[in-house]
C-alpha positions as CSV (number, residue, x, y, z in Angstrom):
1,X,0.0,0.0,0.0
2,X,2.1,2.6,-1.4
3,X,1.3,6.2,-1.8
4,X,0.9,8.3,-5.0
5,X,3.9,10.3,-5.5
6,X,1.7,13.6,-5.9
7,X,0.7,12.4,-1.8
8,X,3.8,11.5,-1.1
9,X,5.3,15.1,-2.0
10,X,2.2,17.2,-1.0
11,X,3.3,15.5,2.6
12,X,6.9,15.6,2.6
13,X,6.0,19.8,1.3
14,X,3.7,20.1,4.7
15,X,6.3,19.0,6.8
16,X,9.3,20.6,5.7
17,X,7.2,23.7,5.7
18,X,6.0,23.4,9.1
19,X,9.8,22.3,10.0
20,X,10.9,25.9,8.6
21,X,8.3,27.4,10.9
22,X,9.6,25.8,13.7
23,X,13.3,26.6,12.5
24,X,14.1,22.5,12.3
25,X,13.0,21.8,16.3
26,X,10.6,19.1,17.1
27,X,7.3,20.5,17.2
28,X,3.3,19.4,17.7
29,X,0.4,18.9,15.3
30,X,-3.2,17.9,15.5
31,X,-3.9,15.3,13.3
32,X,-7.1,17.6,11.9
33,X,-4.9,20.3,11.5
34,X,-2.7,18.3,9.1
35,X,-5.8,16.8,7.6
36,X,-7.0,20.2,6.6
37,X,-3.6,21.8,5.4
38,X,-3.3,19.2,3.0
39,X,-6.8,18.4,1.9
40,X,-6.0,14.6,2.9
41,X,-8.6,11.7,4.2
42,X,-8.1,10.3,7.8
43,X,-6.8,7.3,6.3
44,X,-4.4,8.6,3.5
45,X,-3.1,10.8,6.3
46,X,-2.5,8.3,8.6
47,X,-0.7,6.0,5.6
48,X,1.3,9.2,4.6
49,X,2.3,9.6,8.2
50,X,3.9,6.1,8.2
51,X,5.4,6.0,4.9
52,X,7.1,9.3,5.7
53,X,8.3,7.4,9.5
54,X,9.2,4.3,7.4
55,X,11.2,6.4,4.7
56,X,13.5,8.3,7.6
57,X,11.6,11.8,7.0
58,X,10.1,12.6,10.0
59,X,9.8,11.0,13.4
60,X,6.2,10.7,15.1
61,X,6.0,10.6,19.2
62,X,2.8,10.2,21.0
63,X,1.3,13.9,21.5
64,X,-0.9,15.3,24.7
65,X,-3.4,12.9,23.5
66,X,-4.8,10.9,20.6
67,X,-5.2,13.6,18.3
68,X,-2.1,15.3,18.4
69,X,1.3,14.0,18.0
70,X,5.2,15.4,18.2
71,X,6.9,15.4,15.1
72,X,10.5,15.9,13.8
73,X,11.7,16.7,10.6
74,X,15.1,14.9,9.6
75,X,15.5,16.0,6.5
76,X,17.8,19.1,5.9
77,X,15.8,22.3,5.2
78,X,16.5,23.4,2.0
79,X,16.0,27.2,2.3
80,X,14.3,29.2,-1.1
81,X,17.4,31.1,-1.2
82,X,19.2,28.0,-2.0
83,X,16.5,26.7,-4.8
84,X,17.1,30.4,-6.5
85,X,21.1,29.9,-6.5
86,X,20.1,26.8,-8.3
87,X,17.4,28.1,-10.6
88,X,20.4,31.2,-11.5
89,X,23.1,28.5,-12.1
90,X,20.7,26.7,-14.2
91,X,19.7,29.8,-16.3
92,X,23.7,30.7,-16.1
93,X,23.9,27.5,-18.2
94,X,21.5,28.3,-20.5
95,X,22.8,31.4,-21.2
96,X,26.1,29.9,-22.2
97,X,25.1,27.1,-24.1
98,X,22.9,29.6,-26.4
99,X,25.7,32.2,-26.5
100,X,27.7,29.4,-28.0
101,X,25.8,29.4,-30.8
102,X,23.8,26.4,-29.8
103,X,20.1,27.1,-30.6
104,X,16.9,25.2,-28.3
105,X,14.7,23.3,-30.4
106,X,11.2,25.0,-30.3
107,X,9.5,22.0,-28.9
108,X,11.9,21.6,-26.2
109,X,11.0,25.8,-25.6
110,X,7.0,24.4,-25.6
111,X,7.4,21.5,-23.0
112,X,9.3,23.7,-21.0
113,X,6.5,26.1,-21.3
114,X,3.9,23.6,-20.4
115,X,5.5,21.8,-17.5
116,X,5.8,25.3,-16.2
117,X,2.0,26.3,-16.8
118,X,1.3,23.0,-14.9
119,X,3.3,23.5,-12.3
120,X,2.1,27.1,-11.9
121,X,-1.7,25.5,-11.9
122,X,-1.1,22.9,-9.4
123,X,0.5,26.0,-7.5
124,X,-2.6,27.9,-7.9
125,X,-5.2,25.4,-7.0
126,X,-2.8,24.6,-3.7
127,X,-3.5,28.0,-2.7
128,X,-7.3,27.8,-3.3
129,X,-7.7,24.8,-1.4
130,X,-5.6,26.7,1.4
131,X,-7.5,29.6,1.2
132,X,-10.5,27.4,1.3
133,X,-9.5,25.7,4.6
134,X,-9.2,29.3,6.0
135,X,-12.4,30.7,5.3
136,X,-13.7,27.4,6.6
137,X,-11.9,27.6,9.6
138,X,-12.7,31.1,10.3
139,X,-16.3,30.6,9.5
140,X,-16.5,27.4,12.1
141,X,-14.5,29.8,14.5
142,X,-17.3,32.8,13.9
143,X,-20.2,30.3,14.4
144,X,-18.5,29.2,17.9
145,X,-17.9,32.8,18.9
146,X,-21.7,33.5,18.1
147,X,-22.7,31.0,20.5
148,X,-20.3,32.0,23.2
149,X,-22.0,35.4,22.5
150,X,-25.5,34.0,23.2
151,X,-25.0,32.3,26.1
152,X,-23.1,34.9,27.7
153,X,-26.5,37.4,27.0
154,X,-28.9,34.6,28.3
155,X,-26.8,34.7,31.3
């Protein structure tokens, strides 16, 4: 029982991200939380959990109770700055290579166009579906304040 590789990276994204936030200390989730950053079912989350454990990503400890547990992230944090020395070197490359007189095949300028244009879409809709989660949250959060409200004035 394997996971997709698009679950498999949507986790390993989570956790690195939330390892960032926590500048690489261990550091405590509720299982819902995790559930609704990434959009995952109770099962697939609990799978993606283990195969994460199992593949020396993360460590999982027991939490305050049941529905929270203490993680650590063992993976080094690769910091944006990094990625964008890596994304200048590449385009360093490039620049040589066509300054040598070498000229890209237009179909290999169209893939790259594409595989960006999909990555930029699956970029977008992450942000909806985060967005989403938010307004969820803060409407569950405004309905709970409401009642706090009305029970304070019948009081």
């Amino acid at each position: 029982m394997r996971l997709k590789e698009k679950t498999h990276r949507k986790f390993a994204e989570f956790f690195e991200k939330i390892s960032k936030m926590y500048q690489g200390e261990d550091f405590e989730l509720s299982y819902s939380d995790i559930q609704r950053e990434t959009g995952a079912a109770s099962v697939t989350l609990k799978r993606a959990i283990q195969a994460l454990a199992e593949d020396g990503m993360i460590e999982v400890h027991p939490g305050r109770n049941s529905r929270y547990a203490r993680f650590k992230y063992l993976l080094p944090i690769q910091d944006n700055e990094e990625k964008s020395a890596e994304v200048v070197i590449k385009g360093t490359r490039n620049l040589e290579a066509l300054s040598d007189g070498e000229k890209r095949q237009p179909i290999e300028t169209v893939e790259a166009i594409n595989e960006d244009v999909t990555e930029l879409t699956q970029l977008v809709d992450h942000l909806r579906r985060r967005v989403r989660n938010q307004e969820m949250a803060i409407a569950l959060l405004q309905d709970r304040l409401a009642e706090i409200e009305d029970i304070m004035r019948k009081r």
